[in-house]
C-alpha positions in Angstrom: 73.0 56.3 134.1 76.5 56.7 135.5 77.3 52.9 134.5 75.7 53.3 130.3 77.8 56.5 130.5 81.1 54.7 131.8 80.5 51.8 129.6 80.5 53.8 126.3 83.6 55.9 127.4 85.1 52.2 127.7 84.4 51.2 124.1 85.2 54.9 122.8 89.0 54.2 124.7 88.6 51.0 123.6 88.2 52.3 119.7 90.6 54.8 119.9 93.3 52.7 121.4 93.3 50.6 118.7 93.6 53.1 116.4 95.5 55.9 118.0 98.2 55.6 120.7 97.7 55.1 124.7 94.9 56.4 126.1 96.7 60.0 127.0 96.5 60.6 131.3 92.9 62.8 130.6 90.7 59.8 129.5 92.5 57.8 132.0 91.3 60.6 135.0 88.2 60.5 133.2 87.4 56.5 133.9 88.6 56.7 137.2 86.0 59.5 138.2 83.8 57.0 136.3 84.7 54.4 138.8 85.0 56.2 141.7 81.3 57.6 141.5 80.1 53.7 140.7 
C-alpha cells in the first residue's frame, strides 16, 4: 500500500512539474516520508 501510494504521488509531482513550477519544499517532505517508511 505504502509503495502504490508513493508511486502516484510521483506521477502527480511528476504532472505538476511539468506544468507548474518546482515541486515547492511540502511535496518534497512528503516523498521523503514516502521513502523513509519504504
Amino acid at each position: 500500500m505504502v509503495r502504490v501510494n508513493v508511486f502516484i504521488h510521483n506521477l502527480s509531482a511528476e504532472r505538476f512539474w511539468d506544468v507548474d513550477k518546482p515541486l515547492p519544499p511540502v511535496r518534497i517532505a512528503t516523498n521523503l516520508n514516502g521513502v523513509g517508511i519504504n
